[in-house]
N, CA and C atoms as a LAMMPS dump frame, in Angstrom:
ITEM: TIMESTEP
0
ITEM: NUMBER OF ATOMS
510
ITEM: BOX BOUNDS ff ff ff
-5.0000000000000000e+02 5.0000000000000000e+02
-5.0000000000000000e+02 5.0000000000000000e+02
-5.0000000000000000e+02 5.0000000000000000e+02
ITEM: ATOMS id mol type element x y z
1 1 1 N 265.9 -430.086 -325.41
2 1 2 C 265.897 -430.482 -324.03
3 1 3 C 265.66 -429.294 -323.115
4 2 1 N 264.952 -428.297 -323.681
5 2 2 C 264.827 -427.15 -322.567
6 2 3 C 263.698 -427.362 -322.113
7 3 1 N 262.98 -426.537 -321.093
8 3 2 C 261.678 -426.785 -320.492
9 3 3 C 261.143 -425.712 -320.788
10 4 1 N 260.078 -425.791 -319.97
11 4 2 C 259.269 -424.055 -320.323
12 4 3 C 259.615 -422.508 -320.162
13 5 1 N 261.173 -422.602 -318.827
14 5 2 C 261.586 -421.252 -318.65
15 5 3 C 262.499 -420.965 -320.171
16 6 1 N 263.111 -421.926 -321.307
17 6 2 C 262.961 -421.388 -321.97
18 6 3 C 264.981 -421.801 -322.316
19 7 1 N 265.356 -421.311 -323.194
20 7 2 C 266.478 -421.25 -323.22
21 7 3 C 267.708 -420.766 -322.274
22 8 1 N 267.425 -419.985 -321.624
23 8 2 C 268.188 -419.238 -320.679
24 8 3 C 267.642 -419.054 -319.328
25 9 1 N 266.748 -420.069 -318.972
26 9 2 C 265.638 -419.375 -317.937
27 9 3 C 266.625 -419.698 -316.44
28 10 1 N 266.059 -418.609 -315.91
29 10 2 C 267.066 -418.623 -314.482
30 10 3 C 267.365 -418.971 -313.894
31 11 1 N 266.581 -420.358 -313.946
32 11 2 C 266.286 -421.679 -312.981
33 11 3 C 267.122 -422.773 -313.827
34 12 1 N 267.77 -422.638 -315.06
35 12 2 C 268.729 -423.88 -315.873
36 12 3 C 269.443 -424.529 -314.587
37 13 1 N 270.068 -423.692 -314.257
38 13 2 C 271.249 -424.073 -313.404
39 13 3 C 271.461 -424.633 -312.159
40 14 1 N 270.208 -424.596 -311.414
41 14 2 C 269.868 -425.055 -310.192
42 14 3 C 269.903 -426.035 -309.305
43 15 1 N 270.857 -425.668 -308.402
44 15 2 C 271.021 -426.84 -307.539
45 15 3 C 270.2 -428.082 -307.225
46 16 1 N 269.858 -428.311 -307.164
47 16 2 C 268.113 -429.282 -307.503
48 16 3 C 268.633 -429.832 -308.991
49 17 1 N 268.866 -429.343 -309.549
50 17 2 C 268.953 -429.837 -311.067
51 17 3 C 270.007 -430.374 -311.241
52 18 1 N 271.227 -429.88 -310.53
53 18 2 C 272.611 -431.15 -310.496
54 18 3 C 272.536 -432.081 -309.832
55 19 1 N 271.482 -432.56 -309.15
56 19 2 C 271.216 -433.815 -308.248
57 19 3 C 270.298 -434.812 -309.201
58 20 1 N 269.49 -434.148 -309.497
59 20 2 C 269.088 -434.939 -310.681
60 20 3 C 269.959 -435.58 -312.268
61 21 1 N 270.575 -434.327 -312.198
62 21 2 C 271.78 -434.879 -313.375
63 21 3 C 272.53 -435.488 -313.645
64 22 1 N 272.752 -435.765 -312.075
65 22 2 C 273.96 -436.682 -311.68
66 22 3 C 273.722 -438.348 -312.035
67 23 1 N 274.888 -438.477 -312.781
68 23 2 C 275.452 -439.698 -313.593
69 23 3 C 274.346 -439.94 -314.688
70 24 1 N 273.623 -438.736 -315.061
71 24 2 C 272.815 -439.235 -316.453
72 24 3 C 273.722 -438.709 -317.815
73 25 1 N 273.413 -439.449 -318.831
74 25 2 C 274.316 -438.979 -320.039
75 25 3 C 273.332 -438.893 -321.318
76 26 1 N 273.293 -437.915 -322.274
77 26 2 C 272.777 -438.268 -322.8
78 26 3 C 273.723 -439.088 -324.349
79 27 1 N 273.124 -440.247 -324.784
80 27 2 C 273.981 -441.3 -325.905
81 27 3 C 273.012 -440.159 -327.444
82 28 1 N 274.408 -441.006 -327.968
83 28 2 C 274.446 -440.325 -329.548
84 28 3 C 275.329 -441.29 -330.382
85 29 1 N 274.989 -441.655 -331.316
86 29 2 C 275.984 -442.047 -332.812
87 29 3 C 276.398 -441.714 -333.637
88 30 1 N 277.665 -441.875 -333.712
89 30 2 C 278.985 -441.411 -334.629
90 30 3 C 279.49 -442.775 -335.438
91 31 1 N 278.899 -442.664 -336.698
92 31 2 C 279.512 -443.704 -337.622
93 31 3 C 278.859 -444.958 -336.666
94 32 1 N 279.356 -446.196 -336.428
95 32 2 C 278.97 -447.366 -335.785
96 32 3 C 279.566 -447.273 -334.198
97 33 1 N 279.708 -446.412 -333.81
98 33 2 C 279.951 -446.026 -331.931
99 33 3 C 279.209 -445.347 -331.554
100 34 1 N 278.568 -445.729 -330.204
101 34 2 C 278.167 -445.184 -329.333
102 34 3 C 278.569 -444.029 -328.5
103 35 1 N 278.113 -442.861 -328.404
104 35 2 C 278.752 -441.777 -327.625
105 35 3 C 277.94 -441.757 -326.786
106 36 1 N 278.354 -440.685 -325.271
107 36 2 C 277.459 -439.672 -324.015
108 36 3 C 278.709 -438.682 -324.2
109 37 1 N 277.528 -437.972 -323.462
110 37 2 C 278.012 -436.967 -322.961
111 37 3 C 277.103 -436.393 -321.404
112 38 1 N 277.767 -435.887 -320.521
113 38 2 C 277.217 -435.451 -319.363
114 38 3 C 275.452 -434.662 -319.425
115 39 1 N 274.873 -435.265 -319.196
116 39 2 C 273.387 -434.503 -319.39
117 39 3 C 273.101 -433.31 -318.888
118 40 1 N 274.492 -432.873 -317.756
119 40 2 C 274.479 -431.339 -316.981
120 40 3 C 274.648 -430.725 -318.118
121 41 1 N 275.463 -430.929 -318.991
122 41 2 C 276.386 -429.764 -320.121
123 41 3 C 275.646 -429.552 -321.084
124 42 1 N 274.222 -430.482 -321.452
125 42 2 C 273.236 -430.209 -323.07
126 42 3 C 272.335 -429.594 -322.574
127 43 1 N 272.278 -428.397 -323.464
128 43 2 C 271.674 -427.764 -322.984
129 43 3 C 269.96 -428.034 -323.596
130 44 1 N 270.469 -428.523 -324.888
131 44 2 C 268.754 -428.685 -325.699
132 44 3 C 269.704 -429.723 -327.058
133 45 1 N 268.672 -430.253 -328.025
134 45 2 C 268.824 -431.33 -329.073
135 45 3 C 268.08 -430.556 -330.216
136 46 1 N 268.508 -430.135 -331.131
137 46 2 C 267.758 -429.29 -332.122
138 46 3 C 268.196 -430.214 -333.484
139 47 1 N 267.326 -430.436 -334.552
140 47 2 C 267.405 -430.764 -336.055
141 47 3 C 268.588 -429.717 -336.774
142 48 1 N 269.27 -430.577 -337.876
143 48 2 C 270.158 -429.367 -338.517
144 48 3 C 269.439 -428.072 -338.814
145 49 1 N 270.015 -427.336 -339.205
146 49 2 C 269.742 -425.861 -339.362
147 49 3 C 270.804 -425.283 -340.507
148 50 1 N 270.352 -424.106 -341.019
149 50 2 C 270.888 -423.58 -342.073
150 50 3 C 272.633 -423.211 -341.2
151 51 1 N 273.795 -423.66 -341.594
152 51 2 C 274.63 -423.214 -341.199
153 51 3 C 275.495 -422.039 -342.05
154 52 1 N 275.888 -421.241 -341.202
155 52 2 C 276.482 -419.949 -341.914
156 52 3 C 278.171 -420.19 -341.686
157 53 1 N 278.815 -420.359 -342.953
158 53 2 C 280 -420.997 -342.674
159 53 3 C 281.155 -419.642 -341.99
160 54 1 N 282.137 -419.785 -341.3
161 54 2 C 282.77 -418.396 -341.082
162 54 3 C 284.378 -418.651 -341.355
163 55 1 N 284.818 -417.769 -342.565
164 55 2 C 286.333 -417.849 -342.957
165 55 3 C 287.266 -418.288 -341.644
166 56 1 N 288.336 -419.017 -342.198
167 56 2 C 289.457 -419.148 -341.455
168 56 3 C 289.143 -419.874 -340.197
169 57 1 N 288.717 -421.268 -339.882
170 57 2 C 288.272 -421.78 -339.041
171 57 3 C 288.919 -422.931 -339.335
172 58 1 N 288.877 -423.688 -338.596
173 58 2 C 289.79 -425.09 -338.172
174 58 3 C 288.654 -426.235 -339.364
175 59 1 N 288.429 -427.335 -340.187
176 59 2 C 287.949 -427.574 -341.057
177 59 3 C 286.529 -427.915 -340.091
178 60 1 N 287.01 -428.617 -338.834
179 60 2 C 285.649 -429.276 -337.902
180 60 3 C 284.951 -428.206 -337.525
181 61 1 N 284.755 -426.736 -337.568
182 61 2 C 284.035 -425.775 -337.041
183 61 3 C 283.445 -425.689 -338.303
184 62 1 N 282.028 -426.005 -338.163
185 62 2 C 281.477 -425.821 -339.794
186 62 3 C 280.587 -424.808 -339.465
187 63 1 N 280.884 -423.632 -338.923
188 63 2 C 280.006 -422.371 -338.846
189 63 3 C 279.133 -421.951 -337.471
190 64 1 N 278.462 -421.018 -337.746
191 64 2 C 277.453 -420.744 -336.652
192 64 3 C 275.727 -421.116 -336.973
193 65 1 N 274.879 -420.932 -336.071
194 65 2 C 273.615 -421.16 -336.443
195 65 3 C 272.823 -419.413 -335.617
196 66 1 N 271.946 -419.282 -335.732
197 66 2 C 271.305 -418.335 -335.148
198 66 3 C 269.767 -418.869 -334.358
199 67 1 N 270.118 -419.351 -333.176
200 67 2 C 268.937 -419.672 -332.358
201 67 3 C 268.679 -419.156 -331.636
202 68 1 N 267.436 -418.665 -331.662
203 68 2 C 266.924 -417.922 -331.034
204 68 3 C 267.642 -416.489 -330.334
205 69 1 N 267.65 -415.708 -331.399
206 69 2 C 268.918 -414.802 -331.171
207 69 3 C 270.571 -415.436 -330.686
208 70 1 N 270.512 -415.888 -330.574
209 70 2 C 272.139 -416.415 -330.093
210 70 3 C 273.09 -417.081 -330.766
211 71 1 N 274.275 -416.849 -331.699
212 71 2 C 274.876 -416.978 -332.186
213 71 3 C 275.735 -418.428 -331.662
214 72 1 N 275.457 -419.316 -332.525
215 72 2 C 275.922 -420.796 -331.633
216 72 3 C 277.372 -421.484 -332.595
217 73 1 N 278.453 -421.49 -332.32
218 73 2 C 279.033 -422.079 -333.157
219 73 3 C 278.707 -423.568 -333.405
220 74 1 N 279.352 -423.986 -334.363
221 74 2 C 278.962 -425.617 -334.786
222 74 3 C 280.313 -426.167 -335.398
223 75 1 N 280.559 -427.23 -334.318
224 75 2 C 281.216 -428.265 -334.992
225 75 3 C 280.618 -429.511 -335.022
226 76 1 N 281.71 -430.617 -336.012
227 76 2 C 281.222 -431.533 -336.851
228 76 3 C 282.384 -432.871 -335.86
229 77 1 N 281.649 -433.498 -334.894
230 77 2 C 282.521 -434.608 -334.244
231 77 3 C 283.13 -435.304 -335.648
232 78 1 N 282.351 -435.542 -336.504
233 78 2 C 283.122 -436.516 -336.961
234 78 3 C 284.618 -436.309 -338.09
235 79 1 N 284.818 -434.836 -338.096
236 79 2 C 285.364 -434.217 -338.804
237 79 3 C 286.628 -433.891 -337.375
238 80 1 N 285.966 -433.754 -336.422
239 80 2 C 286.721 -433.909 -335.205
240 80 3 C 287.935 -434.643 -335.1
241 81 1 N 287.125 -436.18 -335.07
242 81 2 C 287.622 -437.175 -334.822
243 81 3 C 288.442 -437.684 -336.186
244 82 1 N 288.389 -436.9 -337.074
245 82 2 C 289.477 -437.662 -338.398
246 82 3 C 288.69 -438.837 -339.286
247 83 1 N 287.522 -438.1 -338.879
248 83 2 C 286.273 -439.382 -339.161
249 83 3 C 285.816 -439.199 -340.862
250 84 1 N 285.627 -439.858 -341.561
251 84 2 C 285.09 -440.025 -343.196
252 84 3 C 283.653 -439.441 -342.846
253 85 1 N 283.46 -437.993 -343.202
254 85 2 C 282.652 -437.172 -343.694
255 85 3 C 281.053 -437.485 -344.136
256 86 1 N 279.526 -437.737 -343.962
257 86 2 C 278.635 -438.41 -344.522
258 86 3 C 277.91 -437.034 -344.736
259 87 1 N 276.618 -436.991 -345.532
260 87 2 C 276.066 -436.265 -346.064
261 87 3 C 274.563 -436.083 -344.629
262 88 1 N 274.501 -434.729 -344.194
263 88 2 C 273.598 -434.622 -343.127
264 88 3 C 272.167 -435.112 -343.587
265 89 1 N 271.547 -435.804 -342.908
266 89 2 C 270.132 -436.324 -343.381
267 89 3 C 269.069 -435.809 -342.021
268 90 1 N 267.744 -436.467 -342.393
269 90 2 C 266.645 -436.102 -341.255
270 90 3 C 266.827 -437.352 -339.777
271 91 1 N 268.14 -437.698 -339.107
272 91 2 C 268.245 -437.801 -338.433
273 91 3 C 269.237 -437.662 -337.613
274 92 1 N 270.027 -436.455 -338.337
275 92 2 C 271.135 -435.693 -338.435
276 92 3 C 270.671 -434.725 -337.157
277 93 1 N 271.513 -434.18 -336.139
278 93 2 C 270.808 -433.983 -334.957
279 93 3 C 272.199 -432.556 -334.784
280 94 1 N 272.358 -431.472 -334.041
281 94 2 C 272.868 -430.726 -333.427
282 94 3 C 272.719 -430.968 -331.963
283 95 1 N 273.372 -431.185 -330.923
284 95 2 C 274.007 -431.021 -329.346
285 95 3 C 274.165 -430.198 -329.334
286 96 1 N 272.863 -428.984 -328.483
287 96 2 C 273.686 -427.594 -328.049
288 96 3 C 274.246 -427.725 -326.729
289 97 1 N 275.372 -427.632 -326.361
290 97 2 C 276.455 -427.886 -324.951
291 97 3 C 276.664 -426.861 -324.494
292 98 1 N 276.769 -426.796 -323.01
293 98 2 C 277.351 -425.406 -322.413
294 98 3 C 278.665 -425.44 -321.905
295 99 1 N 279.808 -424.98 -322.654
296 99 2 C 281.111 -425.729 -322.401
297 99 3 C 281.522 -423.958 -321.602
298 100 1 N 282.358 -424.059 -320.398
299 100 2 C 282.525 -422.667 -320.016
300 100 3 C 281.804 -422.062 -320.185
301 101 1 N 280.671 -421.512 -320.197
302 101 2 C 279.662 -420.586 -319.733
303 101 3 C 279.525 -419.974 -321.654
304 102 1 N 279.633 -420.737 -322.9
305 102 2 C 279.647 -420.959 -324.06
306 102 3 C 279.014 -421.842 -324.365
307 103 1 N 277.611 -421.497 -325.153
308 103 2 C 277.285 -422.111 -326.153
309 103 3 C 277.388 -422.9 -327.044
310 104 1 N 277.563 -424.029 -327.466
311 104 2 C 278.205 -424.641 -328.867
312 104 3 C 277.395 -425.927 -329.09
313 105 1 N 277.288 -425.921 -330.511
314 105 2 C 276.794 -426.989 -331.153
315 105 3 C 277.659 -428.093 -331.698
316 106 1 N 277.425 -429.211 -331.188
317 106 2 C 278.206 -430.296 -331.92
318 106 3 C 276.928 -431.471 -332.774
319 107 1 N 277.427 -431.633 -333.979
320 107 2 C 276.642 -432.612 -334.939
321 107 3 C 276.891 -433.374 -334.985
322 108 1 N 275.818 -434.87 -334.434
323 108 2 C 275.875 -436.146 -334.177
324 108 3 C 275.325 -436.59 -335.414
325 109 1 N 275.249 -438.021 -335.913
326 109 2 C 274.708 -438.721 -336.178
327 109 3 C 272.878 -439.038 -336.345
328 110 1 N 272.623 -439.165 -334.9
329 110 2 C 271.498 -439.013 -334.231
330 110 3 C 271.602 -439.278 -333.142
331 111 1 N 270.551 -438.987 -332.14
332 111 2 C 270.546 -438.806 -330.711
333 111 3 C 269.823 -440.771 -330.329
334 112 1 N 270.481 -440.915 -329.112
335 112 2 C 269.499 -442.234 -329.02
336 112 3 C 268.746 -442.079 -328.283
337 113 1 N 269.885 -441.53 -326.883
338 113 2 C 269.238 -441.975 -325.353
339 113 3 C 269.191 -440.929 -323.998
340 114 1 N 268.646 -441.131 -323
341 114 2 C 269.274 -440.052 -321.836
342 114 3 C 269.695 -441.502 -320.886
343 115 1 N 270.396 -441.959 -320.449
344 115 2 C 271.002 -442.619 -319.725
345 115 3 C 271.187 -442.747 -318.411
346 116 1 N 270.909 -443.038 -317.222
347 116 2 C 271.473 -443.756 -316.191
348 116 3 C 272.995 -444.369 -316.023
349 117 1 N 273.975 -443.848 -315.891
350 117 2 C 275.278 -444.953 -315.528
351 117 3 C 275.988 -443.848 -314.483
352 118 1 N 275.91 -444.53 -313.136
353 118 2 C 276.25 -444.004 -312.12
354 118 3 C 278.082 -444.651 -312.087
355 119 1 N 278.853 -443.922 -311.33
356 119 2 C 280.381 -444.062 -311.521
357 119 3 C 280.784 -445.642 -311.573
358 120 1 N 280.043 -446.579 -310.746
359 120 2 C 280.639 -447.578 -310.47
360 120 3 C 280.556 -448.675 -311.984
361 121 1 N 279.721 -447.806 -313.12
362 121 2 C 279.254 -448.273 -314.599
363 121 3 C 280.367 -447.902 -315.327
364 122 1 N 281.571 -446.645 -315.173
365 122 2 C 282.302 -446.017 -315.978
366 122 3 C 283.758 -446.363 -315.602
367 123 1 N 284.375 -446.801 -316.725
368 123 2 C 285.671 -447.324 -316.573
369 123 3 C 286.444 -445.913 -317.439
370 124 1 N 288.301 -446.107 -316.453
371 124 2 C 288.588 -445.098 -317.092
372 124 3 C 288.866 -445.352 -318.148
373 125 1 N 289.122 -443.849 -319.312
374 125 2 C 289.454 -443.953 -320.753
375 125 3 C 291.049 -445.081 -321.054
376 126 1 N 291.157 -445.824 -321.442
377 126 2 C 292.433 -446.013 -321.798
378 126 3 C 293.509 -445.54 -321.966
379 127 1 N 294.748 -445.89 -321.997
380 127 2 C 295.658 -444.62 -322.166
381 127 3 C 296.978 -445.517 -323.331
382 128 1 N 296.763 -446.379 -323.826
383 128 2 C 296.921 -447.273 -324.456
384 128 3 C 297.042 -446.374 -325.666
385 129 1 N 298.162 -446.499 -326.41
386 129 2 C 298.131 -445.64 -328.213
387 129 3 C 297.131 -444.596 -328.465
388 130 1 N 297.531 -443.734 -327.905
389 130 2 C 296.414 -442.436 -327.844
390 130 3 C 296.255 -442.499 -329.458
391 131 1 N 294.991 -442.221 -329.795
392 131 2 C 294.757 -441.917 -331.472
393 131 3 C 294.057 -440.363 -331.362
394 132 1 N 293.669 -439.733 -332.8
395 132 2 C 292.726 -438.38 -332.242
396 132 3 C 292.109 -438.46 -331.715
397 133 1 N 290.719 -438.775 -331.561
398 133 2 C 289.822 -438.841 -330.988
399 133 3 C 289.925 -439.199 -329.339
400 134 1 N 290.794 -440.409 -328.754
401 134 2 C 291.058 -441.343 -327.718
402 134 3 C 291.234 -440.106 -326.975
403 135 1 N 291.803 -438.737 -327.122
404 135 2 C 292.313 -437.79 -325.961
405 135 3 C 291.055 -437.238 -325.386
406 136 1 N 290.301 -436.95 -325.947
407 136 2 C 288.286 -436.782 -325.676
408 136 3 C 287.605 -437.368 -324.832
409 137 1 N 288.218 -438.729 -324.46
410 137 2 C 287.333 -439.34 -323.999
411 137 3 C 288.197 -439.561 -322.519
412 138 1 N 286.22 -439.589 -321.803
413 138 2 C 286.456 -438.88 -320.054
414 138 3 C 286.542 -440.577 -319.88
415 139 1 N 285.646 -441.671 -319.713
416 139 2 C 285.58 -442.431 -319.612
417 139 3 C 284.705 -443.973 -320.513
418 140 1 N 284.239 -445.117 -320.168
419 140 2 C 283.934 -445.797 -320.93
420 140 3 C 282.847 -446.551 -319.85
421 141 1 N 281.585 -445.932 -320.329
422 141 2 C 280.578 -446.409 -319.714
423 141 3 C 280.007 -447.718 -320.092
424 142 1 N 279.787 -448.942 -319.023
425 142 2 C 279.294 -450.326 -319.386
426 142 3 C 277.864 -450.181 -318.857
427 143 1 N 276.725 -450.489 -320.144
428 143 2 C 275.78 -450.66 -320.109
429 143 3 C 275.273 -452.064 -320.996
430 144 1 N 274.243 -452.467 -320.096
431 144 2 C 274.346 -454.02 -320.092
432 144 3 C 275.447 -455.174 -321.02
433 145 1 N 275.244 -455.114 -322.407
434 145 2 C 276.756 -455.92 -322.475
435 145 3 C 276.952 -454.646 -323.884
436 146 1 N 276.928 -453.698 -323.649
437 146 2 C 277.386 -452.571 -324.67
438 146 3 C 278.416 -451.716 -323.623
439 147 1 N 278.843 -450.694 -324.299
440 147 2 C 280.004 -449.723 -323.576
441 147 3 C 279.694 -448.373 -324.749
442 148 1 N 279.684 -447.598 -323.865
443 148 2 C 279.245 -446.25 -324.678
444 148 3 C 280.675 -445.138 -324.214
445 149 1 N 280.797 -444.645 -325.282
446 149 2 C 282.216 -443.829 -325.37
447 149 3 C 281.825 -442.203 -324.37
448 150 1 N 282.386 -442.335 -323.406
449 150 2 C 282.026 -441.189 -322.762
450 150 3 C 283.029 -439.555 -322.888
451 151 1 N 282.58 -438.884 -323.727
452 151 2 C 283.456 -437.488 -324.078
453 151 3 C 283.47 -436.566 -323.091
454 152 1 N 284.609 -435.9 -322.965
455 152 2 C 285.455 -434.757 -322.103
456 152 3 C 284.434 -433.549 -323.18
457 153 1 N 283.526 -433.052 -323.103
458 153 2 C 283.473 -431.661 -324.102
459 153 3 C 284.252 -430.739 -323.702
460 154 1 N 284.798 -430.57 -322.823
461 154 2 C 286.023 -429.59 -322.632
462 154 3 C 286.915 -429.46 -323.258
463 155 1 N 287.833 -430.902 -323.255
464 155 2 C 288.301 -431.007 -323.817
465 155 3 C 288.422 -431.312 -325.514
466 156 1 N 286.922 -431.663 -326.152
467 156 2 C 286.378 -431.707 -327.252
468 156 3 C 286.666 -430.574 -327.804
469 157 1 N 286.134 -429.26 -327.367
470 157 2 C 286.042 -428.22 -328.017
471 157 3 C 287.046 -427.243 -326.696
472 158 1 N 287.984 -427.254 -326.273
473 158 2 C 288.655 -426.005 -326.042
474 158 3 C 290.047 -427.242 -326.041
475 159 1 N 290.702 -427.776 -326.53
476 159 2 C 291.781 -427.869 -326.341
477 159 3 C 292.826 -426.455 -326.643
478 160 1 N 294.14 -427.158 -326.639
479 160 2 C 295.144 -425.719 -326.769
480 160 3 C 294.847 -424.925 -328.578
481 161 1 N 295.243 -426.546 -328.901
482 161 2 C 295.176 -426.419 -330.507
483 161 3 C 293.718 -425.75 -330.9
484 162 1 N 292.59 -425.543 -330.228
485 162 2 C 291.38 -425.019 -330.612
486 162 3 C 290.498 -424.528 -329.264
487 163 1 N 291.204 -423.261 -329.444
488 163 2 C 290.81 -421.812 -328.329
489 163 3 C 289.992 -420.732 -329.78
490 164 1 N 289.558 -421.497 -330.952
491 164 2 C 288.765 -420.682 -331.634
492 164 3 C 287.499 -420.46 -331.359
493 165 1 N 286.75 -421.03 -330.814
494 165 2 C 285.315 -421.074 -330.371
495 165 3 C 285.195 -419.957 -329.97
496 166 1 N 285.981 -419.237 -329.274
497 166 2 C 286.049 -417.962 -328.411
498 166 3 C 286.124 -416.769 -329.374
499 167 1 N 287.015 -417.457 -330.51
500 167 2 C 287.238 -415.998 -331.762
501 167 3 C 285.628 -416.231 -332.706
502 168 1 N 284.825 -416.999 -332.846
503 168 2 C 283.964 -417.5 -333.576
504 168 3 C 282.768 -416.525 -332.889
505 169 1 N 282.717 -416.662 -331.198
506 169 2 C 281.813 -415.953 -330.939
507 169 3 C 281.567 -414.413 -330.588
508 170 1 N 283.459 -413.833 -330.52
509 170 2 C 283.645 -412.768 -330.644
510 170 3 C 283.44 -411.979 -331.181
């Protein structure tokens, strides 16, 4: 999802560009659910890649990648979420996200969509028997008679319990 300035180009960030961003998501699948995530925060959609695993990491951090010079950690949502493990195939996808001014890769399923659902589409998350995963989620977007699981990546990847991302890229 980058354009021509490139991975880092100076213009990513640009005011102009959060007006456009606004309330788009891009959707992804995890097992038989629908995910988004904020289309401000992806930075690009890349195919798996050779991952380099790194000792002493939480089991869902399954290593780093090296793109384009830049050392990207990688976690595994579904390993995240307490989810039954599948074997990565060719529609096996990496989310590179810019969570805090950090890099990180999260591995979907596959990618579907870039989305449209402006606030008055997004219901809040439940708060009903929190399970793992349920604390992740920002809200619950209704698109036509589907609902797509909308994730906190903040809270995805920096909770208290996992401030490693930071030792990963250190």
């Amino acid at each position: 999802m980058t354009d021509d300035r490139g991975f880092y180009g100076d213009d990513y960030y640009d005011d102009d560009d959060e007006d456009t961003q606004k309330d788009r998501f891009l959707t992804f699948r995890i097992a038989d659910e629908e995910y988004a995530v904020a289309i401000s925060c992806v930075i690009e959609v890349i195919g798996m890649q050779k991952i380099t695993h790194v000792p002493d990491m939480p089991e869902f951090v399954k290593g780093v990648i090296n793109l384009r010079g830049q050392v990207i950690p990688i976690t595994d949502i579904r390993m995240r979420f307490g989810m039954k493990t599948r074997e990565y195939d060719d529609r096996t996808c990496i989310v590179v996200v810019n969570v805090e001014e950090t890099f990180v890769g999260i591995v979907v399923d596959t990618v579907s969509d870039v989305l449209d659902m402006p606030e008055e589409m997004i219901a809040p998350a439940p708060q009903i028997n929190q399970t793992p995963g349920s604390r992740y989620i920002q809200g619950l977007g209704k698109v036509n008679e589907e609902v797509k699981i909308i994730l906190d990546v903040n809270k995805l990847l920096y909770e208290k319990k996992f401030e490693t991302i930071d030792t990963v890229i250190e």
